[in-house]
C-alpha positions as CSV (number, residue, x, y, z in Angstrom):
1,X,145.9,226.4,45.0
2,X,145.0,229.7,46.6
3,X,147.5,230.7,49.4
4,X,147.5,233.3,51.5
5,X,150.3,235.1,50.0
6,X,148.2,234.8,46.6
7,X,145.6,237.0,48.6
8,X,147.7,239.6,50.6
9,X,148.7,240.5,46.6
10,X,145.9,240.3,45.5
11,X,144.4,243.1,47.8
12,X,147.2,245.0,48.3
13,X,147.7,245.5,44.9
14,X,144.6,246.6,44.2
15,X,144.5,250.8,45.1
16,X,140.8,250.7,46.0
17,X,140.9,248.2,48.7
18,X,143.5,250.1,50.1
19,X,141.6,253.3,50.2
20,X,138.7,251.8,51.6
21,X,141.3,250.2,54.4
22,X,142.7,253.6,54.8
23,X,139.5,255.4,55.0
24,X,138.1,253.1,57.9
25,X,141.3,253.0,60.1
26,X,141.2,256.7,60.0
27,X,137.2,256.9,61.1
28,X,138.3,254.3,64.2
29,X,141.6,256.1,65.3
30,X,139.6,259.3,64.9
31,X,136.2,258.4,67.1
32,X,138.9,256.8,69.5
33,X,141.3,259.3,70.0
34,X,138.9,262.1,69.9
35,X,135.6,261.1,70.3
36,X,135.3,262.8,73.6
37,X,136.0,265.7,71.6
38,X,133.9,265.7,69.5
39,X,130.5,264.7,70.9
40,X,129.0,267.4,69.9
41,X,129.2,266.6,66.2
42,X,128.2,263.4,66.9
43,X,125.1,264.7,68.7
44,X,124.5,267.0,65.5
45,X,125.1,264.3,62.9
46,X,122.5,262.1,64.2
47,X,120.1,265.0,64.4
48,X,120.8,266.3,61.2
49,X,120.0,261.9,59.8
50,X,116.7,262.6,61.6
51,X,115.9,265.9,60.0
52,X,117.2,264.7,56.4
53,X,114.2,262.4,56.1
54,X,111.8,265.2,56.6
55,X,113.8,267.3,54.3
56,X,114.1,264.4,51.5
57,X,110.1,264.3,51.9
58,X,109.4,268.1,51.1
59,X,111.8,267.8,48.3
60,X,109.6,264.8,46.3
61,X,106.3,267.6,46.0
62,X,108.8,269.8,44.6
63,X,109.9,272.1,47.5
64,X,113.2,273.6,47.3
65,X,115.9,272.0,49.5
66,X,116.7,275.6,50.9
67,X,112.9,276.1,52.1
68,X,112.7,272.7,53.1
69,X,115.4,273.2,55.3
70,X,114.3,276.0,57.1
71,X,110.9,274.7,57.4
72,X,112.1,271.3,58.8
73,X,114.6,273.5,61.1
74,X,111.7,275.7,62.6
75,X,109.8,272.6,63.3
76,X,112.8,270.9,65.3
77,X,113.5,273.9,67.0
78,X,109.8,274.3,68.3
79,X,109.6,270.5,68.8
80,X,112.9,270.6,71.1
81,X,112.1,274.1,72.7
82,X,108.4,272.1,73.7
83,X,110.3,269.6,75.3
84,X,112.0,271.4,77.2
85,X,109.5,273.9,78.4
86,X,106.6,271.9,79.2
87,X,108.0,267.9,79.5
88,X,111.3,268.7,81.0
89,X,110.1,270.3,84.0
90,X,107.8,267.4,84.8
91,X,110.5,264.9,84.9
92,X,112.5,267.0,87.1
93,X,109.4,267.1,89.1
94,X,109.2,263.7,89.2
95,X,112.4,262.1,89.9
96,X,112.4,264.9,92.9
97,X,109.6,263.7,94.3
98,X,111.3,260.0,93.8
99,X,114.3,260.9,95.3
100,X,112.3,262.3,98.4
101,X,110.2,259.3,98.5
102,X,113.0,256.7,98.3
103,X,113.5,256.7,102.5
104,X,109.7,255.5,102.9
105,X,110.2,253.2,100.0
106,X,113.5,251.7,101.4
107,X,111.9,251.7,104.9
108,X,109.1,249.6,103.5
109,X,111.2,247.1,101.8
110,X,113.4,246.9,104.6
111,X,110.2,245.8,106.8
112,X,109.4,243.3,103.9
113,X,112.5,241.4,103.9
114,X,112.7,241.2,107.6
115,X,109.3,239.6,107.9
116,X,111.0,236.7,105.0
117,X,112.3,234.7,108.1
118,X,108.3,234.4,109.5
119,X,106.9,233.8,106.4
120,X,109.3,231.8,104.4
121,X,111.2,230.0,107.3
122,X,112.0,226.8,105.4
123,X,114.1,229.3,102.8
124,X,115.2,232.5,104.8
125,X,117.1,232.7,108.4
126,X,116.8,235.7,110.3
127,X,121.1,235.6,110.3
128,X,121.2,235.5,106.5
129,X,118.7,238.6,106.5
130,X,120.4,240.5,108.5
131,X,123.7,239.8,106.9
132,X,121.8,240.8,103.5
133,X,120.7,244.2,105.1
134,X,123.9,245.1,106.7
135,X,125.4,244.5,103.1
136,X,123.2,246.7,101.5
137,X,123.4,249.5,104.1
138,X,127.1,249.4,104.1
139,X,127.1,249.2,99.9
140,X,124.5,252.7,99.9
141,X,126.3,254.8,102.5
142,X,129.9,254.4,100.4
143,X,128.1,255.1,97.5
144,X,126.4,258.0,98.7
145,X,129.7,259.2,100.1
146,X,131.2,258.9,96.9
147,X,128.5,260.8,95.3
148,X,128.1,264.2,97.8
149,X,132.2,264.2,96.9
150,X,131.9,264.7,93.3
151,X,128.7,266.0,93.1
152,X,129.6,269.5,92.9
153,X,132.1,269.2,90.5
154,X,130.2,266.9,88.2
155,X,127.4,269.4,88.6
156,X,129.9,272.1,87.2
157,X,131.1,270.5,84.5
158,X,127.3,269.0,83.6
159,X,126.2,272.8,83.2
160,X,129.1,274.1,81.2
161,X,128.5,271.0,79.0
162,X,124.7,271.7,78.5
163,X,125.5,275.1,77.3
164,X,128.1,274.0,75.1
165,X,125.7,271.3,73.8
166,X,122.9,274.2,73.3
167,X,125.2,276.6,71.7
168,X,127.4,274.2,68.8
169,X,124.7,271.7,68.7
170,X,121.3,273.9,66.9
171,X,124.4,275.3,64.7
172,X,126.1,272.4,63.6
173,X,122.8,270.9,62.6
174,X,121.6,273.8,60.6
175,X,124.8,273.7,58.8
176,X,125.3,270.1,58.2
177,X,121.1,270.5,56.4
178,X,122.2,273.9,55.0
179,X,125.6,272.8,53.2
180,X,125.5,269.1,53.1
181,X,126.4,269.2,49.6
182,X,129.3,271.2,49.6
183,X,130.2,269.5,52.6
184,X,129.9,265.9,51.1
185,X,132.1,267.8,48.2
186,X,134.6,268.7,50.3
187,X,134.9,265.5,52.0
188,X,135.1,264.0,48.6
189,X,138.4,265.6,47.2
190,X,140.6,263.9,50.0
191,X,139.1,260.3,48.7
192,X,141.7,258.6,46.6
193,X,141.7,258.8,42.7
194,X,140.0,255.2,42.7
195,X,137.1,255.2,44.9
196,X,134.4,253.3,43.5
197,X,134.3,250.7,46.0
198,X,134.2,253.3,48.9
199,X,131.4,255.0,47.1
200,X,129.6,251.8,47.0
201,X,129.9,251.3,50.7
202,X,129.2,254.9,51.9
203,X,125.9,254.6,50.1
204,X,124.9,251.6,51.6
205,X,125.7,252.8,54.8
206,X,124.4,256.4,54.9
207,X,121.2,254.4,53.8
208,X,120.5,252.2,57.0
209,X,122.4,254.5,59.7
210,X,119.7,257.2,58.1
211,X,116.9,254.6,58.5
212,X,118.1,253.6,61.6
213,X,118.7,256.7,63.4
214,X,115.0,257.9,62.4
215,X,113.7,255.0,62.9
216,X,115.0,255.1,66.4
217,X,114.0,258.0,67.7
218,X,110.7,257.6,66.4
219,X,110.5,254.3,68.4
220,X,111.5,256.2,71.2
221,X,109.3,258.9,70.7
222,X,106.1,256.9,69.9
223,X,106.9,254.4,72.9
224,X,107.4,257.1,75.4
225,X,104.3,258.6,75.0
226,X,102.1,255.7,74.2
227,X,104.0,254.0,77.7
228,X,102.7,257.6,79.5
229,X,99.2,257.0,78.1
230,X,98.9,253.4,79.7
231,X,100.7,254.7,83.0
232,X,98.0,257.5,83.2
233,X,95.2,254.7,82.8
234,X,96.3,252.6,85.8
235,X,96.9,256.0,88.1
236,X,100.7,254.8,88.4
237,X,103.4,257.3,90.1
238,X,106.6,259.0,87.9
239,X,104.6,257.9,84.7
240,X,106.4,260.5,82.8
241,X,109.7,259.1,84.1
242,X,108.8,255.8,83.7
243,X,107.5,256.1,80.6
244,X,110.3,258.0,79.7
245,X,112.6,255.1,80.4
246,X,110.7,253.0,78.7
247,X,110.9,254.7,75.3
248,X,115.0,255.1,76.4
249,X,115.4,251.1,76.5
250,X,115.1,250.9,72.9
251,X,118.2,252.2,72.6
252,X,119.8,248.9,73.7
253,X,117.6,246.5,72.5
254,X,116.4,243.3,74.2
255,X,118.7,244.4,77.3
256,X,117.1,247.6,77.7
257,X,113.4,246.4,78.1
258,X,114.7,244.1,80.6
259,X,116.4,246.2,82.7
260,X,113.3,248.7,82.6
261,X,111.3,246.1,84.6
262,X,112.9,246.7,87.5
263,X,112.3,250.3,88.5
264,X,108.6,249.8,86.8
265,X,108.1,246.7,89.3
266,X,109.2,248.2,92.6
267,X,107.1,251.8,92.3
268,X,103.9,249.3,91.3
269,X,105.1,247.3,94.6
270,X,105.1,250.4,96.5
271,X,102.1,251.9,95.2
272,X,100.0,248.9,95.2
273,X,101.5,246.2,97.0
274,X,100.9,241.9,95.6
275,X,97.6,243.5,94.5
276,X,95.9,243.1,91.1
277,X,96.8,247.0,90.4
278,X,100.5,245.7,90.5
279,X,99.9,242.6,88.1
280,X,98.1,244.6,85.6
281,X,101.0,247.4,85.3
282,X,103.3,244.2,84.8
283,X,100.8,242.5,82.2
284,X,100.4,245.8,80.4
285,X,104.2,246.4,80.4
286,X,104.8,243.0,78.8
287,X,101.6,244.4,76.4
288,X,104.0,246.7,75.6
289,X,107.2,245.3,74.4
290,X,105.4,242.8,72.7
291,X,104.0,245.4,70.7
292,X,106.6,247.0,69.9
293,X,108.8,244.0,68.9
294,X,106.6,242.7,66.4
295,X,103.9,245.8,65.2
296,X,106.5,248.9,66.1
297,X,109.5,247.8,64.9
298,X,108.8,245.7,61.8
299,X,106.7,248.9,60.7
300,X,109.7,251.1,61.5
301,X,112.4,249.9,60.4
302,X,111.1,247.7,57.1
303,X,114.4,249.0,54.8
304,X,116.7,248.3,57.7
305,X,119.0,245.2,57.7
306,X,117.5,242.4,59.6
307,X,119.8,241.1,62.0
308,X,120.1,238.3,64.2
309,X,119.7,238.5,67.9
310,X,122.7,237.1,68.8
311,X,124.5,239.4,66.3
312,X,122.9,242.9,68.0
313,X,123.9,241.8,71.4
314,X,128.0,241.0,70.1
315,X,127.6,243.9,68.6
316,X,126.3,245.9,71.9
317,X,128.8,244.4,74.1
318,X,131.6,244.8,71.5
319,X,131.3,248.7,70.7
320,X,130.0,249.4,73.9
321,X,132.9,248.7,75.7
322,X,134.5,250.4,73.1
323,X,132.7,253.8,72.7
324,X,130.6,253.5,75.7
325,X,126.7,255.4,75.1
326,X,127.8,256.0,71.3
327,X,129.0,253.0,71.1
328,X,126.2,250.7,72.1
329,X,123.5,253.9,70.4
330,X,125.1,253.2,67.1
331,X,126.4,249.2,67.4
332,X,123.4,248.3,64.9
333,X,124.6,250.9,62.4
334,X,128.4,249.9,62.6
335,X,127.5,246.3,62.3
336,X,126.2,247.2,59.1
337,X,129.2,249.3,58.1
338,X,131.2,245.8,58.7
339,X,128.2,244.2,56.7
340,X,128.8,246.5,53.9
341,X,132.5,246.2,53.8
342,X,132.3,242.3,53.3
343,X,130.1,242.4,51.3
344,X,131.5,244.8,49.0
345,X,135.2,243.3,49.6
346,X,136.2,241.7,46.6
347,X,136.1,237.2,46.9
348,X,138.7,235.0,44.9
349,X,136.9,233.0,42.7
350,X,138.3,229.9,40.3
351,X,139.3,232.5,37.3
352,X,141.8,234.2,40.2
353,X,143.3,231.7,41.6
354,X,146.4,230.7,40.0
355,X,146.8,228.3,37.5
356,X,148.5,225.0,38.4
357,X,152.0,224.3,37.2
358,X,152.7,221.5,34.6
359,X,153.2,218.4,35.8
360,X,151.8,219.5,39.1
């Protein structure tokens, strides 16, 4: 019979499982403790996955890692500096104008729910609407409150952190590209003298956090501007900030797209009203994610782990509330991190259990 004593020796004896136990309680007590800290090489580590792809591709014709590198760098840098120069600006333009705009829209809403009592009298009261408005007035004057108080503070620290970020983050990348041999060397002298077994999950998991990382910023990419293209069409207000939200939503799946609907559904309402403008934008959006759930995605991410609905969202809620945005950004990859360990963890089979005693 195999007891649990049988198995706490049988693991604990063996030095590589240890390691490997070691080696992961370390990586969570250090993105606990000081993963506020150290955001930035987070931010630079998942960049640098992005660019490695694009590097690993110039290498195959026979490009030398060093000039693929820099070539890949140049392009990030003019990609990012884009951006910034001529799609930044129109977001910031946009939620502006939003933000100016939101008094009309609130005003409008505000006369649509009061007119629920003469239209829908067998459902609404004009007591319970009035209750509901008072609620919400009270709800958005506290918040504002609260907002104007730390505003100037967050603002502060917001800036100082965007020039941090702009500073440590180009660097860090170029570096991690530059040396990642030497520093995967250097990493690799503190393992412990057996390591097989944490070589053999490393690999699998620098495989699907690299193909999911570049795989999901290409979703993002590709659905944020495809999304602007369709908002264009129908004439709709904040596309690009729309759109841009759209291509964000990945980023949490299933949850995301859902929670998307909403802002998308009341500028329509605004703009258009119960018209057939408004329905289309709806139809087109649904267009959308059903697009990218079964043509984007499956094309995307073909070597990644397939895994079960049920298992991404536990996985969300679990590391989100955890490591908050990092957290939920990277739950699919640190599912498969706990994929990999099991599946690498050594299982007792009949030749380990121990034998019976005579006369047992």
């Amino acid at each position: 019979m195999y007891t649990v004593r049988d198995w706490f020796y049988r693991h604990l004896s063996d030095p590589q499982i240890v390691g490997l136990t070691l080696i992961v309680l370390l990586g969570v007590a250090t993105v606990t403790l000081l993963g506020s800290m150290l955001v930035p090489v987070f931010t630079a580590i998942v960049l640098a996955y992005l660019l490695e792809g694009l590097v690993r591709g110039l290498s195959r014709y026979g490009v030398s890692r060093r000039w693929a590198v820099t070539g890949v760098y140049l392009l990030f840098v003019a990609f990012v500096a884009m951006i910034v120069l001529a799609v930044m600006p129109v977001i910031m333009n946009q939620l502006i104008q939003l933000v100016e705009n939101l008094p009309a829209m609130l005003d409008q809403g505000q006369q649509a729910v009061l007119a629920l009592p003469e239209n829908y009298p067998e459902y609404f009261s004009a007591e319970q609407v009035s209750a509901l408005l008072d609620t919400i007035r009270r709800e958005a004057i506290s918040y504002a409150r609260g907002l104007v108080s730390s505003l100037s503070f967050a603002s502060l620290v917001m800036v100082i952190t965007l020039i941090v970020y702009a500073v440590l983050v180009p660097v860090l990348i170029f570096f991690f590209l530059w040396d990642k041999g030497r520093i995967l060397g250097w990493a690799q002298q503190f393992l412990p003298r057996h390591h097989s077994l944490v070589v053999s999950v490393w690999r699998e998991v620098d495989l699907q956090i690299g193909n999911y990382i570049r795989g999901k910023i290409i979703e993002i990419i590709v659905l944020w501007f495809g999304t602007y293209l369709v908002w264009l069409f129908f004439g709709l207000e904040f596309s690009m900030l729309l759109a841009l939200l759209v291509g964000l939503s990945v980023i949490i799946p299933y949850v995301g797209a859902i929670v998307v609907t909403l802002p998308i559904a009341i500028v329509a309402y605004f703009q258009f009203g119960a018209s057939s403008e408004f329905m289309w934008i709806l139809i087109a959006y649904a267009i959308i994610q059903t697009i990218d759930a079964n043509v984007l995605v499956p094309l995307i991410f073909s070597e990644a782990v397939s895994m079960h609905p049920v298992a991404i969202i536990i996985a969300i809620l679990i590391f989100g509330g955890i490591w908050g945005f990092w957290g939920v950004f990277f739950a699919i990859p640190l599912a498969t991190v706990i994929q990999a360990i099991m599946k690498a963890w050594p299982r007792a089979t009949a030749e380990d259990e121990p034998e019976p005693e005579p006369g047992a």
